[in-house]
C-alpha positions as CSV (number, residue, x, y, z in Angstrom):
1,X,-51.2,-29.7,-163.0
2,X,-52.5,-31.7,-166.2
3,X,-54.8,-33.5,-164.8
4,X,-58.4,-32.6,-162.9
5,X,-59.4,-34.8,-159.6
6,X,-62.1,-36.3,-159.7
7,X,-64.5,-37.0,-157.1
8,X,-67.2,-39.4,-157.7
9,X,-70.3,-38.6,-155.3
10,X,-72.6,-35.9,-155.6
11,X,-73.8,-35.2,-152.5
12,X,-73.0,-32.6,-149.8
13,X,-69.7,-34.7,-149.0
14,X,-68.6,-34.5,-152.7
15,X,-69.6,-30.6,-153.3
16,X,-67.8,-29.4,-150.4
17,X,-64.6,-31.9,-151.4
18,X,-65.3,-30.4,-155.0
19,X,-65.7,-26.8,-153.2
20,X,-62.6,-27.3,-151.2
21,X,-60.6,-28.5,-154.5
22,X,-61.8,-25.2,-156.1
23,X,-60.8,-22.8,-153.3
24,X,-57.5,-24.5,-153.2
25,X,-57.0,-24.0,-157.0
26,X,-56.8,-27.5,-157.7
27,X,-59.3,-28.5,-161.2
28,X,-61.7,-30.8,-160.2
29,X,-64.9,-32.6,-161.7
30,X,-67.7,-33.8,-159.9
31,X,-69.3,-37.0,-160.9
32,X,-72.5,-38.5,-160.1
33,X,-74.7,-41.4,-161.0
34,X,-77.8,-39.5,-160.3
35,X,-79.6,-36.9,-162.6
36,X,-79.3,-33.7,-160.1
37,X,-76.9,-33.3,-157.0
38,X,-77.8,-33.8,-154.1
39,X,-80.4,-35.5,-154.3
40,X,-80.1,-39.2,-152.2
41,X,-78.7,-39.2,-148.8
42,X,-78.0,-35.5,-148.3
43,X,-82.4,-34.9,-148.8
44,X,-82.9,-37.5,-146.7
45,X,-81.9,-36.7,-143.5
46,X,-83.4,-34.1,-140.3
47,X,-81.3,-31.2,-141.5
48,X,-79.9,-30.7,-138.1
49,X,-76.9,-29.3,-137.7
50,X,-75.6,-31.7,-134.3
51,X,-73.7,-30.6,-131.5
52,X,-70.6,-32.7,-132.0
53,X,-71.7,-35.9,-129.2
54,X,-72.0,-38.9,-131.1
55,X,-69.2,-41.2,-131.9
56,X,-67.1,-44.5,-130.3
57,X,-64.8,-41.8,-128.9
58,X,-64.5,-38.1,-127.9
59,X,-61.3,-38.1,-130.3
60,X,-63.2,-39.9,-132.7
61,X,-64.0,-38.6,-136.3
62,X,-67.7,-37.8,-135.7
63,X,-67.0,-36.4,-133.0
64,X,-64.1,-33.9,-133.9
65,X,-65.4,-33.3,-137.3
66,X,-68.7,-32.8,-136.3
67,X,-67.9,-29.3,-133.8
68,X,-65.6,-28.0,-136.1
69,X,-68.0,-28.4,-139.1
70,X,-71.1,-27.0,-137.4
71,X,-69.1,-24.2,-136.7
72,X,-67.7,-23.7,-140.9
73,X,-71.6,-24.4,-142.1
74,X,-72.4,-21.5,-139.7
75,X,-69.8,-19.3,-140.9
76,X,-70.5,-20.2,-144.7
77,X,-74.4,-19.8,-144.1
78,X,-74.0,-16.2,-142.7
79,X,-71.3,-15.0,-145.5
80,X,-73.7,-16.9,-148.0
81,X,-77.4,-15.7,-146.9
82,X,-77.7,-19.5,-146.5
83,X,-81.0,-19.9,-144.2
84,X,-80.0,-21.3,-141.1
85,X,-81.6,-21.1,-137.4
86,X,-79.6,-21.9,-134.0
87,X,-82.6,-23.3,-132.3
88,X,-81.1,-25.6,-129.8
89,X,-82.5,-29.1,-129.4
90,X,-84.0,-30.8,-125.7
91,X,-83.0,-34.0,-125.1
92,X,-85.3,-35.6,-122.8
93,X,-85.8,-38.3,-120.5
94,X,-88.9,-40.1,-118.9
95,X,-87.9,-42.5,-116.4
96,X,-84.8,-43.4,-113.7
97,X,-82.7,-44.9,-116.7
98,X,-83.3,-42.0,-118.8
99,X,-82.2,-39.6,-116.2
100,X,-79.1,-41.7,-115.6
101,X,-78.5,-42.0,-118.7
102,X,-79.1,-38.1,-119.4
103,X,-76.9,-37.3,-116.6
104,X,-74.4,-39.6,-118.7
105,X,-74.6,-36.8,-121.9
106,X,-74.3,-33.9,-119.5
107,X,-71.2,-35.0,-118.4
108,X,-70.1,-35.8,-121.8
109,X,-70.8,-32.7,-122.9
110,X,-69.1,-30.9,-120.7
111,X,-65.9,-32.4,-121.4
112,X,-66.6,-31.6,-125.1
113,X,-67.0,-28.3,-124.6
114,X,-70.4,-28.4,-125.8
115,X,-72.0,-26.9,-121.9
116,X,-75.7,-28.5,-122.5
117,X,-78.2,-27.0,-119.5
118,X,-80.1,-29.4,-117.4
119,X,-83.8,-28.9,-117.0
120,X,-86.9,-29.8,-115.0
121,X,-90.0,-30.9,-116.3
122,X,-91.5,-27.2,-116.2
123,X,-88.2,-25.8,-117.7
124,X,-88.9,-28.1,-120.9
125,X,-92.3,-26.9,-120.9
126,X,-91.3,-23.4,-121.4
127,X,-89.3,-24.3,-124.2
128,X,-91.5,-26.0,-125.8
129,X,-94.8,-26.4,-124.2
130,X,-96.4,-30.1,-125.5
131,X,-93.7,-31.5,-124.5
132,X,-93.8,-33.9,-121.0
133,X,-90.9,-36.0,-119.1
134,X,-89.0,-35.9,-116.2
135,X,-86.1,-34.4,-117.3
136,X,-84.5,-32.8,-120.3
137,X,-80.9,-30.9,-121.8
138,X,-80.9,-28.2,-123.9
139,X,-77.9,-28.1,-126.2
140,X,-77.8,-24.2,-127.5
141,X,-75.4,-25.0,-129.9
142,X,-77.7,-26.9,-131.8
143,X,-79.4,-25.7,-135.6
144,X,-81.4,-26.4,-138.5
145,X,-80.3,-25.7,-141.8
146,X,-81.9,-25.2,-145.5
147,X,-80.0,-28.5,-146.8
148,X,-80.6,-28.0,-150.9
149,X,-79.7,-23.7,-150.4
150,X,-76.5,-24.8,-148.0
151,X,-75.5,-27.4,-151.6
152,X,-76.6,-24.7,-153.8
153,X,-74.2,-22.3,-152.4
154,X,-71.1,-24.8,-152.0
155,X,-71.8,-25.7,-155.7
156,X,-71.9,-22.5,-157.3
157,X,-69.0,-21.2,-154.7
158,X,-66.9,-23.9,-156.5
159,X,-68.0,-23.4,-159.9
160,X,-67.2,-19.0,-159.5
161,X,-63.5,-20.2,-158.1
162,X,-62.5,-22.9,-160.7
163,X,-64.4,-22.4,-163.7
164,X,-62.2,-25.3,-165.2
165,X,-63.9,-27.3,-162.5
166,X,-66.9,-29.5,-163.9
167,X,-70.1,-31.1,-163.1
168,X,-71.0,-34.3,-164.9
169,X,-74.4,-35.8,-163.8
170,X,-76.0,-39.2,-164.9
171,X,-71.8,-40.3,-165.3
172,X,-71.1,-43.7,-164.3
173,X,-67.4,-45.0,-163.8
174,X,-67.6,-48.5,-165.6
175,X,-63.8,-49.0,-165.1
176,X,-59.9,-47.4,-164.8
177,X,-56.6,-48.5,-165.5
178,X,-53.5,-46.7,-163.4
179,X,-51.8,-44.0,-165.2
180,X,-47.9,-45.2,-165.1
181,X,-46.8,-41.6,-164.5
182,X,-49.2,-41.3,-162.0
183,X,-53.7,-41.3,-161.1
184,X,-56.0,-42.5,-163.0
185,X,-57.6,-43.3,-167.1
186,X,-61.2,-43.9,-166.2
187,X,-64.0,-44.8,-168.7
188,X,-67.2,-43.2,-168.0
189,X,-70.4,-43.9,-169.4
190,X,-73.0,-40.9,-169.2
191,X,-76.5,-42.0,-171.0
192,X,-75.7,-43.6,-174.7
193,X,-71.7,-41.6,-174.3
194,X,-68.9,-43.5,-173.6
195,X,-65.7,-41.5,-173.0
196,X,-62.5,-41.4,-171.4
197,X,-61.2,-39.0,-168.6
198,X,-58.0,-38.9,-166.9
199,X,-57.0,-37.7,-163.0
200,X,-54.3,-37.1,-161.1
201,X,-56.2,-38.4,-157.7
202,X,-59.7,-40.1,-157.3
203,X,-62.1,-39.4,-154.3
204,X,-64.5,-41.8,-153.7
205,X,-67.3,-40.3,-152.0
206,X,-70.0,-42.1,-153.6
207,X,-71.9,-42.5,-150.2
208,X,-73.9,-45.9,-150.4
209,X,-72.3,-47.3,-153.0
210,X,-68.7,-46.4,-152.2
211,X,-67.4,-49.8,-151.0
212,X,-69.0,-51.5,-154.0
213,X,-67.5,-49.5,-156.5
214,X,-64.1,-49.3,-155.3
215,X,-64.1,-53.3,-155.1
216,X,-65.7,-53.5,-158.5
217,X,-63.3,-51.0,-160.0
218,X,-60.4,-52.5,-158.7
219,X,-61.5,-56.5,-158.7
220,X,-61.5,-57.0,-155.1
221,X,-62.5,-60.7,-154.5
222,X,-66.1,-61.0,-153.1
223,X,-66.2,-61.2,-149.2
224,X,-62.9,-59.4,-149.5
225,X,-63.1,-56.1,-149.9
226,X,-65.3,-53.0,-147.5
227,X,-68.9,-53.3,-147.0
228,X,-71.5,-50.9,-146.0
229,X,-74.4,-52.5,-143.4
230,X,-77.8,-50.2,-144.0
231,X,-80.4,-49.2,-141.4
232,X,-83.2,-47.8,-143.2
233,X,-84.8,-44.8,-141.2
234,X,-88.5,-43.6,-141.8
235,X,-89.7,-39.8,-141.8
236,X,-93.2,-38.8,-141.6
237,X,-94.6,-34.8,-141.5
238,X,-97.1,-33.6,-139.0
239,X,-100.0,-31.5,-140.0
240,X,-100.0,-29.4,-136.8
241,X,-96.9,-27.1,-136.7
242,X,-97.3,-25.8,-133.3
243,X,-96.5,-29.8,-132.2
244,X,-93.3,-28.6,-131.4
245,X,-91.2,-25.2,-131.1
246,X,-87.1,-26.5,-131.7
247,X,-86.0,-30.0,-132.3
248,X,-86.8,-32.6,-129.7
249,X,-85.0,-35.8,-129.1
250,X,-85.9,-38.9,-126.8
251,X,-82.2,-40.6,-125.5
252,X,-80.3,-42.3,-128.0
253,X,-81.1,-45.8,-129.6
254,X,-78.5,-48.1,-127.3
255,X,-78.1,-50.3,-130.2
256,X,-76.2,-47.6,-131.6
257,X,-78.4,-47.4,-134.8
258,X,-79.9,-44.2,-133.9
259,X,-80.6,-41.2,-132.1
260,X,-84.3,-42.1,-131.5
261,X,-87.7,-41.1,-133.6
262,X,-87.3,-37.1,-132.8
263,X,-89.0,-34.3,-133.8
264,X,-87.9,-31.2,-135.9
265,X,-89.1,-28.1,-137.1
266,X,-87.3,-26.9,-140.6
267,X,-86.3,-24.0,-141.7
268,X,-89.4,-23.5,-143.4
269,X,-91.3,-24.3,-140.1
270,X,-92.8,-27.9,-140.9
271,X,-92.8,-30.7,-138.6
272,X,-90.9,-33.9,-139.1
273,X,-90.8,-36.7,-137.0
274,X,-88.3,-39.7,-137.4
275,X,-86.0,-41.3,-138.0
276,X,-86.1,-45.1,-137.1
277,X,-83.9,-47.5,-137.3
278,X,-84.6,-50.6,-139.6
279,X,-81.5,-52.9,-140.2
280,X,-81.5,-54.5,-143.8
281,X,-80.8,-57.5,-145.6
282,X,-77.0,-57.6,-145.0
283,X,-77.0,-59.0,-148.3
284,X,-78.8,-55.8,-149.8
285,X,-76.7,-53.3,-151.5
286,X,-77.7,-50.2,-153.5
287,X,-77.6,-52.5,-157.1
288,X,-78.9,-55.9,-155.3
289,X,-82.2,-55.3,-154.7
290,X,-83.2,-58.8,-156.2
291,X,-85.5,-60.9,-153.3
292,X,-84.4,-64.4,-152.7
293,X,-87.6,-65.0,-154.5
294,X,-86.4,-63.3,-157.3
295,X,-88.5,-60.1,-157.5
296,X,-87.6,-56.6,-157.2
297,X,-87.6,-54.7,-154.1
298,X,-87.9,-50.6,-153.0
299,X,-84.9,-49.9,-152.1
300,X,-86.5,-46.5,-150.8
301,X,-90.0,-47.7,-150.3
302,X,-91.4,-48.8,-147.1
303,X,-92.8,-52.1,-146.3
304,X,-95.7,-52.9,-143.5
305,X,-96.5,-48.8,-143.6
306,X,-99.2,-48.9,-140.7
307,X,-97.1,-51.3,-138.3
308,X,-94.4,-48.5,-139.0
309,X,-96.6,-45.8,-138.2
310,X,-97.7,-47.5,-135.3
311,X,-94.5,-47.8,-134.1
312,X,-93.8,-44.3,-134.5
313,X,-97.3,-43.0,-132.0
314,X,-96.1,-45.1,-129.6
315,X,-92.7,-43.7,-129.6
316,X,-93.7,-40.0,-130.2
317,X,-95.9,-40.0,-127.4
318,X,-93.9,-41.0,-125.0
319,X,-92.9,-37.3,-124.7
320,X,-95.3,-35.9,-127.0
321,X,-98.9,-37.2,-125.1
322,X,-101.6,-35.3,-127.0
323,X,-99.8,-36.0,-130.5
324,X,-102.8,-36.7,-133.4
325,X,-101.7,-40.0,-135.3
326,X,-104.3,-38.8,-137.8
327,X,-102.1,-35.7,-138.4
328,X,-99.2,-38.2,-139.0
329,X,-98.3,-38.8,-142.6
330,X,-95.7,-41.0,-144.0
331,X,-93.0,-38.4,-145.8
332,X,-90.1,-40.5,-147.0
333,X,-86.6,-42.4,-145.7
334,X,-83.1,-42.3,-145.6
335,X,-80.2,-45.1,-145.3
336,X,-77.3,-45.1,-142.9
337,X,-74.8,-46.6,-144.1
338,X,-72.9,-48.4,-141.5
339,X,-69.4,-49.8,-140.9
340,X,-70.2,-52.8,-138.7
341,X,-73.5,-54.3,-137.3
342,X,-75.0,-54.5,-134.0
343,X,-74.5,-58.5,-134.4
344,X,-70.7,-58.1,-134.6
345,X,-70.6,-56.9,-130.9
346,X,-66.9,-55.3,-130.3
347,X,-66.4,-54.5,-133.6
348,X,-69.5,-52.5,-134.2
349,X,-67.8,-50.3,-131.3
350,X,-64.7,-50.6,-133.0
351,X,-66.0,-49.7,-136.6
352,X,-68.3,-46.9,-135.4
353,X,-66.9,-43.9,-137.1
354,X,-66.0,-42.0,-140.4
355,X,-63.4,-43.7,-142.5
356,X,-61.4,-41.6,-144.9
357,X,-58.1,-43.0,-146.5
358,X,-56.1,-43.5,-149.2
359,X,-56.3,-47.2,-149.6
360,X,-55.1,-47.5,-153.1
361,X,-52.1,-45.1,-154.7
362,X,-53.7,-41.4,-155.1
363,X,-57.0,-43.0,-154.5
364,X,-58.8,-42.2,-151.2
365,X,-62.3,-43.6,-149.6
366,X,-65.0,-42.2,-147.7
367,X,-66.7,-44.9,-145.8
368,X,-69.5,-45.0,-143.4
369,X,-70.2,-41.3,-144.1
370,X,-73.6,-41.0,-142.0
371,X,-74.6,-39.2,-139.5
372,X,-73.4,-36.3,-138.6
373,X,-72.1,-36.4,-142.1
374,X,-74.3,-33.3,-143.1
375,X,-72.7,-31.4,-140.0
376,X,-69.4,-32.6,-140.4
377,X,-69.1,-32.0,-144.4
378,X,-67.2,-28.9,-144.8
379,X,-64.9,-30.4,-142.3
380,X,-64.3,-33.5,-144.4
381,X,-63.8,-31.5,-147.6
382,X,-61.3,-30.1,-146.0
383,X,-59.6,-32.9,-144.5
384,X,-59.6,-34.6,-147.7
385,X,-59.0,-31.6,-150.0
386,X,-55.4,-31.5,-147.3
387,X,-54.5,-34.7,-148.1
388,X,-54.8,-34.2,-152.0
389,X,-52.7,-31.3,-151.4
390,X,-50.3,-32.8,-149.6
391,X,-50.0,-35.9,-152.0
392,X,-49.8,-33.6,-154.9
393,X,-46.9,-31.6,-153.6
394,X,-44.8,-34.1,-152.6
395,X,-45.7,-36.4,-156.0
């Protein structure tokens, strides 16, 4: 083959496609916008490796992917010496619609497979002793991971198995023609260099931004083509980091946006609480940050930083009681980005999950890649690496 894939997107979705590519002894080159891998989404998340629960369906994407990628990050970290702890997590509940509702995630979990444990008051107190509610589950299969080591490792694993495999940071994709004997001629600007690169498939896995490129790049009228919806979520570190003792989760946000402000302790034993959920501007995107004013916004600042920390006490201590808000100190945020809205009723159901396809002729998208994207990355390297495999062989 004459021609390299590339995949534009250089977080932990793109290195483990880019991995994946490598493994398979298919040349590939990694593209990103930013200056470093790795560095937007995939840092700004709890770096929990979920059980495989979440998702519109238990033969859903997130769900599927989810189990079976837990289980190749763990077999990756241990081969790799990437740090990675199986501490189990405690959902918990504090009144008669939170034990319903909990009794609702047992059962679920049970017909995934995942077996969580049921436990009283006391029992979650000997887990992890601050904690107080009525009722909890302890999911066994759960972990916490060293995010930046796990990339690390996927990058140079690529790198060691395709050393005609390439990296190209601060590279923009300003626009592509199709190749008439088949992929892509792209022009790629990469600081003052402008320069040309050819593939024989494109992945688009640029997170955030992937619905906007791939209706720039291809002239998609506007209102026409896919759309991300962001909800903003909010992380703030605890001083104290005997708070908590393994990751601790109120019930999920029923709105669907979240899976509630909980706590986590890293790998390296610090405390994070968070995230929220803050819908956006539907009409913000990664590159429209403009107000209707006409000024600039943060897209990854925060706005109204002591209602939001507000907010988070009250939510905290509703199973953490003796939590010190003046231990409580704003960290940073990530963005979901989202299929559907809450607003669109059905169709945020509908719309819930992973997209991956190849919407366009040796061109696939990665849509509404959030979480358990982190958990389920290895698995989507794989799927897509299979389908550029496929594609490939039979032309």
């Amino acid at each position: 083959m004459d021609k390299p894939v590339i995949v534009l997107g250089g977080g932990i979705v793109g290195i483990s496609i880019f991995r994946y590519l490598a493994l398979a002894s298919i040349p590939a080159h990694l593209l990103t916008v930013s200056p470093t891998l790795y560095t937007t989404l995939t840092s700004r998340n709890s770096a929990v490796l979920h059980t495989g629960m979440h998702g519109p369906s238990q033969t859903s994407n997130k769900v599927k992917w989810c189990k079976e990628g837990r289980e190749m990050i763990e077999d990756f970290a241990r081969a790799k010496g990437v740090r990675l702890e199986k501490t189990g997590k405690i959902m918990v509940a504090n009144d008669e619609d939170g034990e319903r509702r909990l009794e609702e995630f047992r059962s679920l979990g049970e017909a995934l497979g995942v077996s969580p444990l049921s436990l009283t008051s006391s029992k979650v107190a000997s887990f992890s002793p601050n904690v107080s509610c009525l009722s909890g589950l302890l999911f066994p299969t759960t972990s916490v991971v060293d995010v930046q080591g796990l990339c690390q490792a996927l990058e140079l694993d690529a790198r060691s198995n395709s050393p005609d495999s390439h990296v190209l940071t601060n590279a923009k994709v300003t626009s592509l023609s199709q190749d008439p004997t088949g992929g892509y001629d792209l022009t790629v600007r990469q600081g003052d260099a402008t320069y040309d690169l050819s593939a024989s498939f494109v992945v688009n896995s640029a997170g955030l931004d992937a619905p906007s490129l791939y209706s720039s790049l291809f002239q998609v009228p506007s209102g026409e083509g896919p759309r991300h919806f962001f909800c903003k979520g909010h992380y703030y570190g605890y001083q104290d980091r005997n708070i908590i003792d393994l990751p601790v989760y109120p019930l999920p946000t029923k709105d669907g946006g979240g899976l509630g402000i909980h706590g986590t302790k890293t790998v390296d034993g610090d405390v994070v609480f968070g995230p929220n959920v803050e819908w956006m501007d539907e009409d913000v995107g990664i590159h429209g940050l403009t107000r209707p004013d006409g000024t600039e916004r943060d897209y990854w600042g925060v706005d109204n930083e002591a209602d939001i920390k507000e907010a988070f006490v009250e939510s905290i201590k509703l199973y953490l009681p003796t939590l010190n808000p003046d231990k409580l100190s704003y960290s940073h945020c990530g963005i979901r980005p989202k299929l559907s809205h809450p607003n669109m009723k059905e169709e945020y159901v509908r719309q819930h999950d992973f997209y991956v396809g190849e919407d366009k002729d040796r061109w696939i998208n990665l849509f509404g890649i959030e979480s358990p994207g982190l958990t389920s990355s290895m698995k989507i390297g794989q799927v897509v690496g299979d389908m550029i495999k496929e594609r490939l062989r039979n032309g």
